[in-house]
Backbone as numpy.savetxt, mean C-alpha at the origin, in Angstrom:
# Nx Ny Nz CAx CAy CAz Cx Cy Cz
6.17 -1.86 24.14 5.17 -0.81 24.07 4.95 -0.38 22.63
5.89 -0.33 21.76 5.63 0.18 20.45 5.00 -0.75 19.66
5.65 -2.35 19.79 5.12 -3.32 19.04 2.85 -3.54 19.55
2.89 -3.37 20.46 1.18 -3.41 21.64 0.21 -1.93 20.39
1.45 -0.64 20.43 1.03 0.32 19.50 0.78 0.17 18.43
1.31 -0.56 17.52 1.19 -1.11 16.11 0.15 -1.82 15.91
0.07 -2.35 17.15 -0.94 -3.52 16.80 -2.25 -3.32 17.18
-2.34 -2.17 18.17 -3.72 -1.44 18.04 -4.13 -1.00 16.65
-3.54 -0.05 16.47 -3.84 0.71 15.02 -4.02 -0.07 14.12
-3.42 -0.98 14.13 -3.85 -2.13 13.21 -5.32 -3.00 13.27
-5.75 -3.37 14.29 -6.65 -3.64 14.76 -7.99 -3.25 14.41
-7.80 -1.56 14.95 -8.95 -0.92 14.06 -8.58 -0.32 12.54
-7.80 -0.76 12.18 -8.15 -0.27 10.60 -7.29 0.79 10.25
-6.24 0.93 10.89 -6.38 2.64 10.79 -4.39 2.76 11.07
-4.05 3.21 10.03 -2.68 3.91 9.89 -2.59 4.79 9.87
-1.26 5.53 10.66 -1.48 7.23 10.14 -0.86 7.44 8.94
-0.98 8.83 8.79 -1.00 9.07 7.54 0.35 9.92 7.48
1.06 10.09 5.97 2.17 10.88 5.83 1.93 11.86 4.95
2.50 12.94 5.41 2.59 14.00 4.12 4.27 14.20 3.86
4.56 15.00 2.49 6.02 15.85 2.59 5.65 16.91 2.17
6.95 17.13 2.58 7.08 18.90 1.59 8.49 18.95 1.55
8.71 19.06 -0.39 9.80 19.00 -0.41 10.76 20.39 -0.94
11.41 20.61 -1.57 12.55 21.31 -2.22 13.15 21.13 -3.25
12.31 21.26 -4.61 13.06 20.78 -5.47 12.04 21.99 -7.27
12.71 21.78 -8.43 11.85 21.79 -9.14 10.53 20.97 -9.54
9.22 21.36 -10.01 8.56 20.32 -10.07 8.94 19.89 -11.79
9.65 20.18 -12.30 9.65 20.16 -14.36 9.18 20.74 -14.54
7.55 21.68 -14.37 6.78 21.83 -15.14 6.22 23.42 -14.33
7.50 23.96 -13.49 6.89 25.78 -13.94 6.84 25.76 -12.55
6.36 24.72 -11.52 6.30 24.90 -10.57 7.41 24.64 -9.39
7.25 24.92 -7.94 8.39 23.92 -7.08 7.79 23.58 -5.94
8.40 22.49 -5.76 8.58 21.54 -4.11 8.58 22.76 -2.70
7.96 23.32 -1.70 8.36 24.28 -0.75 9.02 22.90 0.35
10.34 24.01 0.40 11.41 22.54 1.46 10.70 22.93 2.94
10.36 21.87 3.85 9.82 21.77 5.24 10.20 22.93 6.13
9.05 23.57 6.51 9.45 24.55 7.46 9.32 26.13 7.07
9.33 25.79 5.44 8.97 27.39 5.00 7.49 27.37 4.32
7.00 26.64 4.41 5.42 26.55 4.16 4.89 25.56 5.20
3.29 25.63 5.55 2.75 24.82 6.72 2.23 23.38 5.56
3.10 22.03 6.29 3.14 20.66 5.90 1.63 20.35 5.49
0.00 21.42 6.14 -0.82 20.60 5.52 -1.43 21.15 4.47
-0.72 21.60 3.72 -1.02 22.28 2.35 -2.05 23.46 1.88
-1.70 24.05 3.39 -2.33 25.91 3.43 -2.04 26.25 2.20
-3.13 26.85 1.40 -2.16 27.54 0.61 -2.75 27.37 -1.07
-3.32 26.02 -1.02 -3.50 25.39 -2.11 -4.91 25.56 -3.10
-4.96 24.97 -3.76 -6.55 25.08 -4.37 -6.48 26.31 -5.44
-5.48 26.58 -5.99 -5.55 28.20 -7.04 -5.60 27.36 -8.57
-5.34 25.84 -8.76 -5.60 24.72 -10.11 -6.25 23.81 -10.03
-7.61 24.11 -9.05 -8.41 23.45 -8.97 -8.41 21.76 -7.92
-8.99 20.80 -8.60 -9.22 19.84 -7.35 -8.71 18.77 -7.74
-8.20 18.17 -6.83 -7.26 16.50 -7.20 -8.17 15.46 -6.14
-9.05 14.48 -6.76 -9.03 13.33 -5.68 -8.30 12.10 -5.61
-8.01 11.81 -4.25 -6.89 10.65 -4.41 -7.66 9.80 -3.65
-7.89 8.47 -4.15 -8.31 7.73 -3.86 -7.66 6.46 -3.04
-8.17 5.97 -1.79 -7.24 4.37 -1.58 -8.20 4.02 -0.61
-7.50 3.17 0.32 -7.71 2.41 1.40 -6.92 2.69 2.51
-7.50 2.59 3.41 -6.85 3.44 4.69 -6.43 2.38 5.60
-6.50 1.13 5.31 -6.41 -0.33 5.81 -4.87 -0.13 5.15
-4.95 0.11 3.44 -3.72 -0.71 3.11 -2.36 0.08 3.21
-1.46 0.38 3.62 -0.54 1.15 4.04 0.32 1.32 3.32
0.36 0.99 2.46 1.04 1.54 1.45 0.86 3.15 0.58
-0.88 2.72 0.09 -1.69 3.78 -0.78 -1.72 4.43 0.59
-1.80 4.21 1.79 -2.32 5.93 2.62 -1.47 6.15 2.83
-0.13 6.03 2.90 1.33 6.55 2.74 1.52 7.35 1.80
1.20 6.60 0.35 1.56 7.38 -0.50 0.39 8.45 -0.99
-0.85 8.50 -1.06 -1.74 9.31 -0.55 -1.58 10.53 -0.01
-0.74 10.51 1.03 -0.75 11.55 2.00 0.99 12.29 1.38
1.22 11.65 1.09 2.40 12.21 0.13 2.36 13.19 -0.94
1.40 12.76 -1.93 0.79 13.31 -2.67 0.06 14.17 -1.89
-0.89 14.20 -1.16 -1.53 15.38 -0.99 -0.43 16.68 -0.17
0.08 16.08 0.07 0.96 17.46 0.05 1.73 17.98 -0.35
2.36 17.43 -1.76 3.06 17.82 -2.93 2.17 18.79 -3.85
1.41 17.98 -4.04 0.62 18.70 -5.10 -0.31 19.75 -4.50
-0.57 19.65 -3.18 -1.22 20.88 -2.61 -0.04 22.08 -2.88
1.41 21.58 -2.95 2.85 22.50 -2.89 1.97 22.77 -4.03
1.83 22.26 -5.45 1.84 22.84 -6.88 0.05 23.58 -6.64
-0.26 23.56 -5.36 -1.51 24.90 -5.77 -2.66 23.80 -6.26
-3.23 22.80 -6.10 -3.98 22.10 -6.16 -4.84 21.82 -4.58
-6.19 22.01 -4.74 -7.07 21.42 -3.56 -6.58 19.64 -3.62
-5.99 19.50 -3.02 -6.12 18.04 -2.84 -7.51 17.16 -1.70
-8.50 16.55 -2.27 -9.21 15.74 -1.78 -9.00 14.45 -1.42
-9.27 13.61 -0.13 -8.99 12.53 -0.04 -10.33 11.57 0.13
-10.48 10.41 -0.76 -11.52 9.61 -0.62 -11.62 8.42 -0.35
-11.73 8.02 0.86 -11.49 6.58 1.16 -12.42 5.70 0.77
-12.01 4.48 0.65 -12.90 3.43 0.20 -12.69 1.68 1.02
-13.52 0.83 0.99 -13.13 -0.04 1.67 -12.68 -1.45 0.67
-12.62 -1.19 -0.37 -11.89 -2.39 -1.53 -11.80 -1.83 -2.79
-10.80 -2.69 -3.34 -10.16 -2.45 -4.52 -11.00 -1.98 -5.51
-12.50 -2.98 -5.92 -13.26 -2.91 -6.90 -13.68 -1.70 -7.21
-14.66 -0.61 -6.06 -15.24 0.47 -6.09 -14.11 2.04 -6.74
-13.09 1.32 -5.94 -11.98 2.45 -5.91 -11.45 2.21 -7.74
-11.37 1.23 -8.02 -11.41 1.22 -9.74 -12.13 1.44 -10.61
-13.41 1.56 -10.45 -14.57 1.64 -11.09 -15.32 3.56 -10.68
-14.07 4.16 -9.72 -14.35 5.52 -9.38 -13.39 6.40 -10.25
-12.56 5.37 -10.26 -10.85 5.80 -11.16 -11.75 5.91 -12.72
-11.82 4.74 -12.88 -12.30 4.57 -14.12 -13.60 5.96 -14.99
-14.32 6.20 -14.07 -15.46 6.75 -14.14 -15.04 8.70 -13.70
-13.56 8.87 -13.42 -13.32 10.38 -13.56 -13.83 10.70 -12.01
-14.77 9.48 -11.41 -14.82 10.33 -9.68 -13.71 10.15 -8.60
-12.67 9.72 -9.08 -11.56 9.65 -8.19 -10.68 10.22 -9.59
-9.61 10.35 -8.93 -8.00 11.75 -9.88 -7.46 10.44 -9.98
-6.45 10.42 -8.87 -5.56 9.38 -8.87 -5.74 7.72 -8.01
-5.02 7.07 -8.04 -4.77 5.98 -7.06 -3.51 5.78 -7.04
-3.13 6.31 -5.43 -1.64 6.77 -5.33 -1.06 4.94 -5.14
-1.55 3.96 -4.75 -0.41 2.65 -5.13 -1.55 1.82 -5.17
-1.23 1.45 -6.70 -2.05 0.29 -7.44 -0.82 -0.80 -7.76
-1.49 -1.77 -7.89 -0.46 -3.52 -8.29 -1.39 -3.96 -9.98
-1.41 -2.85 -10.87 -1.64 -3.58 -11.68 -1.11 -4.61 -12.90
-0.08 -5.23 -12.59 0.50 -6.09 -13.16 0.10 -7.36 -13.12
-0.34 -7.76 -11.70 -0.42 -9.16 -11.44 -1.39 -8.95 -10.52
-1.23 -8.39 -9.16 -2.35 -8.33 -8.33 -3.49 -8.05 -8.53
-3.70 -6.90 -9.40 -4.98 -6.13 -9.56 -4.84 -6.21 -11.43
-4.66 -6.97 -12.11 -4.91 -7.55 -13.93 -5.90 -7.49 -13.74
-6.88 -7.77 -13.19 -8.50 -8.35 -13.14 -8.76 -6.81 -13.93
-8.60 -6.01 -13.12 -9.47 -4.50 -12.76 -8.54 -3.21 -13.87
-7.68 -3.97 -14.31 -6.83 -2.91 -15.60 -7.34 -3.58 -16.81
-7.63 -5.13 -16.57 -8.58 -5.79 -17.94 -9.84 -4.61 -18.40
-10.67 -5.09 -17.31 -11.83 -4.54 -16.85 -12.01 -3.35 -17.32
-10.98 -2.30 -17.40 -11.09 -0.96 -17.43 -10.55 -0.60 -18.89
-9.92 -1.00 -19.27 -9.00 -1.10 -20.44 -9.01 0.30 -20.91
-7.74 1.45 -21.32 -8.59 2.09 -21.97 -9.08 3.34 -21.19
-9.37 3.60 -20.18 -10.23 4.07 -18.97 -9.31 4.55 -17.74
-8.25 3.78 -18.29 -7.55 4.32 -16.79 -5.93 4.81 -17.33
-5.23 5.45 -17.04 -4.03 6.12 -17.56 -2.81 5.88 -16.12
-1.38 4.81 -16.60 -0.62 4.71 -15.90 0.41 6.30 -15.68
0.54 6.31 -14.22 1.13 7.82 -14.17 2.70 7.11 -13.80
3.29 6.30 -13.83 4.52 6.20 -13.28 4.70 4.64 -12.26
5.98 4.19 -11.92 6.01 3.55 -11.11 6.80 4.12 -9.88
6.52 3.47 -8.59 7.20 4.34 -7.84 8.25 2.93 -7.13
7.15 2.00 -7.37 8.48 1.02 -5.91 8.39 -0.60 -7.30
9.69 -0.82 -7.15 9.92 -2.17 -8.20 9.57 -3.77 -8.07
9.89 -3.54 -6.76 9.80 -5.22 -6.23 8.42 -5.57 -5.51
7.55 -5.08 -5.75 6.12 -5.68 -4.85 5.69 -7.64 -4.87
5.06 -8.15 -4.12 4.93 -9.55 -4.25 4.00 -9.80 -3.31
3.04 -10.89 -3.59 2.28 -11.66 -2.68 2.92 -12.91 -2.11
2.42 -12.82 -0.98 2.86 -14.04 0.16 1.95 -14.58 0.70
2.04 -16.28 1.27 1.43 -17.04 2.48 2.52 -16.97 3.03
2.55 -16.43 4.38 3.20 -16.55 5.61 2.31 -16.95 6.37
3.55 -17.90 7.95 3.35 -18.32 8.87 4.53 -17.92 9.86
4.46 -18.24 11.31 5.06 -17.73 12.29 6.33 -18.22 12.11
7.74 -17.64 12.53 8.83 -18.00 12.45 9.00 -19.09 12.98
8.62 -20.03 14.19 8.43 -21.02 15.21 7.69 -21.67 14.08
6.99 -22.11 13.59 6.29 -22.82 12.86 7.19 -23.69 11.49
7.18 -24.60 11.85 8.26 -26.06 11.06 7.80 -26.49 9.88
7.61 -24.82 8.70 6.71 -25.80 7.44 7.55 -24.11 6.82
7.79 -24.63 5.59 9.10 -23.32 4.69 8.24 -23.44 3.73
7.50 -23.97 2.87 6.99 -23.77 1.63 5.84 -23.99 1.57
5.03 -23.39 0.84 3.61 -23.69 0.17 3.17 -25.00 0.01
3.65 -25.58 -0.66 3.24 -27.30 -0.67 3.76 -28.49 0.40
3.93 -27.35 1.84 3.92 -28.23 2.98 3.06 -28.47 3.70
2.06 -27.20 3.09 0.94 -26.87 3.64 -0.50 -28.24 3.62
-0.10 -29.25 2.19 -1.06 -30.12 2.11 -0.85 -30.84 3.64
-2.16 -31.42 3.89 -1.75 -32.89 4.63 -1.82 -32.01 6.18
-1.70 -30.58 6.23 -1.56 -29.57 7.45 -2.69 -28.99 7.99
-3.44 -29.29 7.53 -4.65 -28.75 7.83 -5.38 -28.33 8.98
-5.41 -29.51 9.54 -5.44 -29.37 10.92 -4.96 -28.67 11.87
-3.55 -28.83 11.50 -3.05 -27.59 12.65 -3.21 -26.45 12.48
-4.04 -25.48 11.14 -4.42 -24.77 10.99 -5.65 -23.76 10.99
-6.62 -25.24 11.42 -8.23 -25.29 11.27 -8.29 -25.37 10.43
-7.81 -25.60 9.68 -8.24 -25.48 7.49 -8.67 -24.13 7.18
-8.08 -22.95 7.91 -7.81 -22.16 7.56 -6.84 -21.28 7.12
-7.02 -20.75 5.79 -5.73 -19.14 5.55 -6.34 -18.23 5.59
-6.20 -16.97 6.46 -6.66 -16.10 6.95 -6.25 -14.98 5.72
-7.22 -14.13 5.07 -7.34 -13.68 4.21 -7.03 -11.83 4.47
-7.80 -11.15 3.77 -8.23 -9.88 3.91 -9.28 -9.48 3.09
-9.77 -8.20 2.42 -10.56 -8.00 1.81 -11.29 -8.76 0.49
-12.23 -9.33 0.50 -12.63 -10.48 -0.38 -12.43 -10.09 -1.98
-11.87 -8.59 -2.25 -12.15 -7.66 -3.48 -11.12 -7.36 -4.01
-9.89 -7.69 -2.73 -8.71 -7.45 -3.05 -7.86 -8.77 -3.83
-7.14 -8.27 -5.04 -6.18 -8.95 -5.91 -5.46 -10.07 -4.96
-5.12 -9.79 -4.05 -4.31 -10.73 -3.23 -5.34 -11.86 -3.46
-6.20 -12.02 -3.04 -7.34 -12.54 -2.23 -7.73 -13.49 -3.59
-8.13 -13.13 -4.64 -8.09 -13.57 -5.72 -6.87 -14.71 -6.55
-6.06 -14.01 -6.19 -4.24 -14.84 -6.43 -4.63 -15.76 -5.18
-4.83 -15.77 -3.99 -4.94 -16.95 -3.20 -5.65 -17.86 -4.28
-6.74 -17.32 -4.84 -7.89 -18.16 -4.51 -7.38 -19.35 -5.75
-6.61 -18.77 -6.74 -5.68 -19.49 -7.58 -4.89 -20.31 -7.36
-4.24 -19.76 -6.56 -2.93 -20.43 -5.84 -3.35 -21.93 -5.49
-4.62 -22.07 -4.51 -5.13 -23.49 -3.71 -5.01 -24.37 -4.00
-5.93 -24.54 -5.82 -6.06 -25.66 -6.06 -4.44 -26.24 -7.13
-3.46 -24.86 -6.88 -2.46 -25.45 -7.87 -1.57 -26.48 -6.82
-1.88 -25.99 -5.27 -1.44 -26.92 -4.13 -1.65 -28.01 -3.88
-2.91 -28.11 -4.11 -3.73 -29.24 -3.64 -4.54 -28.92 -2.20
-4.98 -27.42 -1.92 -5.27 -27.06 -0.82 -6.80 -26.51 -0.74
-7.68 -26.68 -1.85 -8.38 -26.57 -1.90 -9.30 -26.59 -0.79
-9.83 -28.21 -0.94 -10.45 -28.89 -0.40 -10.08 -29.36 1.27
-9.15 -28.61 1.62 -8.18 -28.65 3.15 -8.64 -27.74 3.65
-8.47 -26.24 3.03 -8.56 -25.05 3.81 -9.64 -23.89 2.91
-9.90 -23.23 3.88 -10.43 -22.23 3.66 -10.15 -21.15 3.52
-9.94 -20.07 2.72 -9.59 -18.94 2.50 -10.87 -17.96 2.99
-10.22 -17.72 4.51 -11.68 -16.46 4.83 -10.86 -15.20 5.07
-12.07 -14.73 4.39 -11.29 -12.97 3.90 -12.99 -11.73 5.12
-12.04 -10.68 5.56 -12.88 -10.24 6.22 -12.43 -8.48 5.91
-11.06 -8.27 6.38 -10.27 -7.50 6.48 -9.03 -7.17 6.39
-8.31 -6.12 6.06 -6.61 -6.47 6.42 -6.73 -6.14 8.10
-7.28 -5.51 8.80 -7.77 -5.31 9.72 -7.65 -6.75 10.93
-9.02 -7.28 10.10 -9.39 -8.41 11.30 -7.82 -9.47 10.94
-7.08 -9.41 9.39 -6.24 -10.76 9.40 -4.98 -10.14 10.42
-4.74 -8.71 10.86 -3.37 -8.46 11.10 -4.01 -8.79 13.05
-5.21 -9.07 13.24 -5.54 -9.33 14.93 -5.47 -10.68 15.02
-5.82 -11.62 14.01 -6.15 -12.67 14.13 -4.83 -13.07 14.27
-3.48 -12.28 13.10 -1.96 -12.95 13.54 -1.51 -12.69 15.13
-1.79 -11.43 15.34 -1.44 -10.73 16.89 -1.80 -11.72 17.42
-3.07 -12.95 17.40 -3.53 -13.23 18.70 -2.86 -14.70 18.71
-2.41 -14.64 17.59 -1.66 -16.12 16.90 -0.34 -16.74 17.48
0.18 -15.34 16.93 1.74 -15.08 17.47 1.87 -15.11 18.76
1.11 -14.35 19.75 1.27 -14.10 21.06 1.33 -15.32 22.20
0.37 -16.51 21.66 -0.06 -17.53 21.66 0.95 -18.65 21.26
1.75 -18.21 20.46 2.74 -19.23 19.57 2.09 -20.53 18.96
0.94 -19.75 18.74 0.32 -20.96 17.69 0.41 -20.97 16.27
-0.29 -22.06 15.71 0.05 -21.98 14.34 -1.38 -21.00 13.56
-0.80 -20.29 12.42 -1.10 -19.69 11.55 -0.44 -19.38 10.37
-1.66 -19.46 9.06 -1.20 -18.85 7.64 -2.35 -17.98 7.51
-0.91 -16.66 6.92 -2.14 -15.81 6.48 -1.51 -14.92 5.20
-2.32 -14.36 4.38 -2.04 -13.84 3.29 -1.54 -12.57 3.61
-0.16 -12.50 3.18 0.90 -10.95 3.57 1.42 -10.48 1.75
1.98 -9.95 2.00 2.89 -9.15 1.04 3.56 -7.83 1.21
4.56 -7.93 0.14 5.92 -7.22 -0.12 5.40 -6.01 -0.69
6.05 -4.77 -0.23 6.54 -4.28 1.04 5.38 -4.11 2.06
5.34 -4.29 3.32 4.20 -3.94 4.31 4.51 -4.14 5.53
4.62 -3.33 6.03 5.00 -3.22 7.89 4.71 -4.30 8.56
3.93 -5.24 8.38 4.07 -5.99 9.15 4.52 -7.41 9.63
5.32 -7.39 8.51 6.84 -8.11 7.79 7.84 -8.03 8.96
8.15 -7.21 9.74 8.74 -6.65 10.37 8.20 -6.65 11.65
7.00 -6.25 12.23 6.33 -6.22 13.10 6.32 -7.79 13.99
5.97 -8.77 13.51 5.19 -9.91 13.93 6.61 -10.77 13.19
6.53 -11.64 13.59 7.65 -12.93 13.90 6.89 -13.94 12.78
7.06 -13.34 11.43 6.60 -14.25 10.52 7.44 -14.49 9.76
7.14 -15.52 8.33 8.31 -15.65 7.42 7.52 -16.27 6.10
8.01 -16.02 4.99 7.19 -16.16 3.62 7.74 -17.69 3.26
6.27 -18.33 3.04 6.38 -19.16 2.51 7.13 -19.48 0.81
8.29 -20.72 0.87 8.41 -20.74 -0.37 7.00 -20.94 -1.47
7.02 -20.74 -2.93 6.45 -20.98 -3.56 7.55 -21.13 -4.95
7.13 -22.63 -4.86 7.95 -23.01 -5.99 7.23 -23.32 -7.33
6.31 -23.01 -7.47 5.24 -23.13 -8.69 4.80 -21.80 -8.77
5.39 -21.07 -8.41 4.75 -19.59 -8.48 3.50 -19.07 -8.70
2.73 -19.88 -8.02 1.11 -19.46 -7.79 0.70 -18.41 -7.16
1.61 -17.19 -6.62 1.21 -16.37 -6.53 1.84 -15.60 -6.90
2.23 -15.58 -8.21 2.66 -13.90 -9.41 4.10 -13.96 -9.19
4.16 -13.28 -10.00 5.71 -12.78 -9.90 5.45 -11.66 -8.99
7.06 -11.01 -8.91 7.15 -9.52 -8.66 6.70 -8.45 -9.66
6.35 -7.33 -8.56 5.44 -6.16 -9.07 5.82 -5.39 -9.52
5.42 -4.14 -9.66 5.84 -2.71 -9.55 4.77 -1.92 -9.08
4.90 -1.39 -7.58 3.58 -0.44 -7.36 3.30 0.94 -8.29
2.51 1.16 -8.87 2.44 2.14 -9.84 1.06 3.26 -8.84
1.47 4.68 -9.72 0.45 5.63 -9.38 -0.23 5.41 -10.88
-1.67 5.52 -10.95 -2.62 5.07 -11.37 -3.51 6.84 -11.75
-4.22 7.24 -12.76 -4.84 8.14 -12.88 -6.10 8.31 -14.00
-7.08 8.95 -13.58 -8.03 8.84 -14.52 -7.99 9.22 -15.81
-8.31 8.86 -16.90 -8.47 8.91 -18.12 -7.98 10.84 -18.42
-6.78 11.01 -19.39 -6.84 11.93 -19.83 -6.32 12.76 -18.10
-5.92 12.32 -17.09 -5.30 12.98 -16.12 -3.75 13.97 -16.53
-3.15 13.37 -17.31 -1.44 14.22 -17.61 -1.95 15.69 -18.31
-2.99 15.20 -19.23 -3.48 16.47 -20.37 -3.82 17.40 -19.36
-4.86 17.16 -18.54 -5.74 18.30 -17.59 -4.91 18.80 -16.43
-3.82 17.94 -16.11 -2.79 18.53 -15.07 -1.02 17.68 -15.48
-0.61 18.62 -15.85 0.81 18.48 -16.89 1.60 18.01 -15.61
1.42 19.51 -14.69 2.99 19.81 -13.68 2.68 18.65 -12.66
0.88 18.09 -12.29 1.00 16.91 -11.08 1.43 15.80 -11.41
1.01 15.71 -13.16 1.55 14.12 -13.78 3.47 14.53 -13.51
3.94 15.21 -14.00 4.94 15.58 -14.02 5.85 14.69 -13.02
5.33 15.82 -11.69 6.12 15.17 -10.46 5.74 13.49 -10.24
4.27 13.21 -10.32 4.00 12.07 -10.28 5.17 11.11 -10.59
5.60 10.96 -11.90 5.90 10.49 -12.58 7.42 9.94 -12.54
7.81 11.08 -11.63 9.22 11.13 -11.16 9.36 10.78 -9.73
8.56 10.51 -8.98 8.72 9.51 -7.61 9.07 8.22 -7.60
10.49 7.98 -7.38 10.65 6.55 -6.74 10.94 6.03 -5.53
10.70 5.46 -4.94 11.23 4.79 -3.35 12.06 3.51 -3.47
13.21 3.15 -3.36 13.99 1.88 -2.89 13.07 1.82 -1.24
13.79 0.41 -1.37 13.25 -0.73 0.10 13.60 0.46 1.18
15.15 1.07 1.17 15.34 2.05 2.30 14.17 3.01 2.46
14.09 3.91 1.38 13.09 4.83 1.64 11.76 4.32 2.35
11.42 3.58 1.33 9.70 2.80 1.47 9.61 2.42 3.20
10.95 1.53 3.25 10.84 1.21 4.87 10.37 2.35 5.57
11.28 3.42 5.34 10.98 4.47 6.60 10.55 5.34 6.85
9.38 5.04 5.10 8.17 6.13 5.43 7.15 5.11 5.77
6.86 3.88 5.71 6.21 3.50 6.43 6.54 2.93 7.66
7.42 3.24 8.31 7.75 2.66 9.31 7.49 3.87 10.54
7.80 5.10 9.47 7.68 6.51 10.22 6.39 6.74 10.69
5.06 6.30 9.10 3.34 6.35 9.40 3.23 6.34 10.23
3.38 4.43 10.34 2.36 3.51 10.92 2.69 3.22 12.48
4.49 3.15 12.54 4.85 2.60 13.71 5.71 3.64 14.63
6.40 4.24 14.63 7.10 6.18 15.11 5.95 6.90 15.28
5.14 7.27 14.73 3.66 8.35 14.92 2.65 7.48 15.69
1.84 7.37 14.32 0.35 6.86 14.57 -0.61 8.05 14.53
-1.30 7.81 14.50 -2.74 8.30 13.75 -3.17 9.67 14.52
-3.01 10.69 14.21 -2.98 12.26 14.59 -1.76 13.13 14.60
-0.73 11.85 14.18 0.63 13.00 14.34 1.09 12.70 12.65
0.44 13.11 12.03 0.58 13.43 10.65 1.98 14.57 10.47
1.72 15.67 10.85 2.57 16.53 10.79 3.81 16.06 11.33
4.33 16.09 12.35 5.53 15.34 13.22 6.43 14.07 12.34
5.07 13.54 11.56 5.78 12.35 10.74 6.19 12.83 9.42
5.89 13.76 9.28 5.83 14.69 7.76 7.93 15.45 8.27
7.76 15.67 9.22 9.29 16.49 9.46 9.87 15.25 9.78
9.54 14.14 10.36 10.52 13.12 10.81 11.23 12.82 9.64
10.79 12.53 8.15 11.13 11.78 7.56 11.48 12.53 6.18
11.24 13.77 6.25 11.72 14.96 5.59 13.54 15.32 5.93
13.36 15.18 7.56 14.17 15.23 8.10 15.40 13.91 7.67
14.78 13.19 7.62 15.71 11.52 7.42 16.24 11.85 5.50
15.20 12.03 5.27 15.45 11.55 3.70 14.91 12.73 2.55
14.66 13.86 2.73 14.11 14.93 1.88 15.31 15.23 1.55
16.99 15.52 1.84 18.10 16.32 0.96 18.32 16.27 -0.01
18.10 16.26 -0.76 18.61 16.20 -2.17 17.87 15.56 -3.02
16.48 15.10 -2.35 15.08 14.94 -3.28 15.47 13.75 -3.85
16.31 12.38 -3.46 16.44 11.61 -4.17 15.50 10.85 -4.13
14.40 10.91 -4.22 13.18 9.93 -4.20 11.97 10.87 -5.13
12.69 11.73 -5.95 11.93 12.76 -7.06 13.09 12.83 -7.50
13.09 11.92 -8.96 14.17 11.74 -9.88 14.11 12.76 -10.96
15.29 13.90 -10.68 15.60 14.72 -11.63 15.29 13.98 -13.58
C-alpha cells in the first residue's frame, strides 16, 4: 500500500512538501522557534520583507529543501514566497534576473555548468548542503546488464530507448553526452518528457518485470522505492560527484545577512537527507505538510545537527 502511494504522487508530479522549525541561534541576531512553540507554517512572518524560493515540484529534492527554508526563514520574520517552475532553464534565468531569491538545491558543478556558465557573475553561491550528488542510467535489479557499455548491441530489448525527464534538465544534457562516448547513439533514444512521466513509465516496467533504462540520480527516493540498480560507468560520462548547493540572486547575503547566514550553515548527511525525504514524499504525501514538519523535527531537530554551529 505505501509503495502503490508513492507511486501515485509520483505519477502526477507532485511530492509533498516539508517544512521545520527549529531551536537554535540563527548567527546573526535572530533564532530558530523549536516545534510546537510557534505554528510550523510560518504565522508570524513578513516584518523583513519577501524571500522567493524558487524550484520544481517534480524534483524532490529542491521541494524538500524549499519547504525547509520557507519555514526557517519565515522563523527569521521573512514573507517567504514559493514559485514553481517546470525546468531548470527558466528557474535560472529568474535567479539570475533578481525574480526568484533563492534556489534551495541546485547541481552546479557538473549537472547544471551549462546555466552557472551562462550566468556568470549573476548568480551568488549561498552554501552547500549535501556532498555526494551523482547522475545515473539505471535498470531493474532482474535485468542481466551492470554497466553502461553493456548497453551497446541491447537495444532491442529496450526499444532503443532511455527514458529521460525534463528535456532542460542537466541530467538530460549529461545523457545526451554520455551516448555517443558509448557507442549508443545511434541504438537508442533519449526521450525526455518528465520526471513525472519517467518515474510511471519505470512503475509500469518494474511491475511487468520488463526491461528498462532510465535516467536516475543520487540522492532521490526512488532509489529505494523501485527495484533498480546504477549502472556501472567506467568512462565516467556522466560527471563526477556533486555537491547540492543553495543558490541565490546576485547581491542576496548583502540584502539579507541573518537568511544567508543560516543558509549557509545547513548540512544533511545520506541519514538526514534520507529521512526528510523519505518523511515528504513517502510517510505523508501531499497535504500533510505539517505532520511531516513534526515527524522529522521529531526524528532529527535535537541538537540542530544539520545547522552547523
Amino acid at each position: 500500500m505505501r509503495r502503490s502511494r508513492i507511486i501515485t504522487l509520483a505519477a502526477l508530479g507532485v511530492a509533498a512538501v516539508l517544512a521545520l522549525a527549529g531551536c537554535a541561534s540563527d548567527g546573526a541576531g535572530g533564532t530558530l522557534e523549536m516545534a510546537g512553540k510557534a505554528p510550523s507554517n510560518g504565522a508570524g512572518a513578513g516584518t523583513k520583507g519577501t524571500i522567493t524560493l524558487g524550484f520544481l515540484p517534480s524534483w524532490s529534492d529542491g521541494l524538500s529543501t524549499a519547504y525547509l527554508l520557507k519555514d526557517q526563514l519565515g522563523k527569521l520574520g521573512y514573507d517567504v514566497r514559493m514559485q514553481t517552475l517546470s525546468d531548470a532553464g527558466p528557474l535560472y534565468a529568474g535567479l539570475s534576473q533578481g525574480d526568484v531569491d533563492v534556489f534551495p538545491s541546485a547541481w552546479p558543478e557538473v549537472t547544471q555548468k551549462a546555466y552557472m556558465d551562462k550566468y556568470k557573475g549573476r548568480i551568488d553561491d549561498l552554501g552547500t548542503y549535501y556532498d555526494d550528488a551523482r547522475l545515473t542510467i539505471a535498470v531493474p535489479t532482474y535485468t542481466d546488464i551492470d554497466s553502461i557499455d553493456q548497453l551497446k548491441g541491447q537495444g532491442s530489448r529496450f526499444d532503443g530507448k532511455l527514458i529521460g525527464i525534463e528535456p532542460g534538465a542537466g541530467l538530460t544534457a549529461q545523457t545526451q553526452k554520455m551516448m555517443p562516448e558509448y557507442g549508443l547513439a545511434g541504438e537508442f533514444q533519449l526521450v525526455t518528457s518528465s520526471t513525472a512521466a519517467m518515474l510511471t513509465e519505470l512503475k509500469s516496467a518494474t511491475e511487468k518485470k520488463q526491461d528498462i533504462a532510465v535516467t536516475l540520480w543520487r540522492p532521490f527516493w526512488a532509489n529505494n522505492a523501485f527495484p533498480v540498480k546504477d549502472l556501472k560507468d567506467p568512462k565516467g560520462a556522466m560527471g563526477k560527484p556533486e555537491g547540492l548547493h543553495f543558490l541565490g540572486a546576485k547581491g542576496f547575503a548583502k540584502k539579507h545577512p541573518d537568511a544567508a547566514a543560516l543558509i549557509s550553515r545547513i548540512r544533511l548527511d545520506d541519514a538526514q537527507y534520507g529521512s526528510l525525504e523519505d518523511t515528504v514524499v513517502n510517510r505523508f504525501g501531499k497535504g500533510k505538510e505539517p505532520q511531516a514538519i513534526d515527524a522529522w523535527i521529531t526524528e532529527h531537530g535535537a541538537g540542530f545537527d544539520w545547522v552547523k554551529k
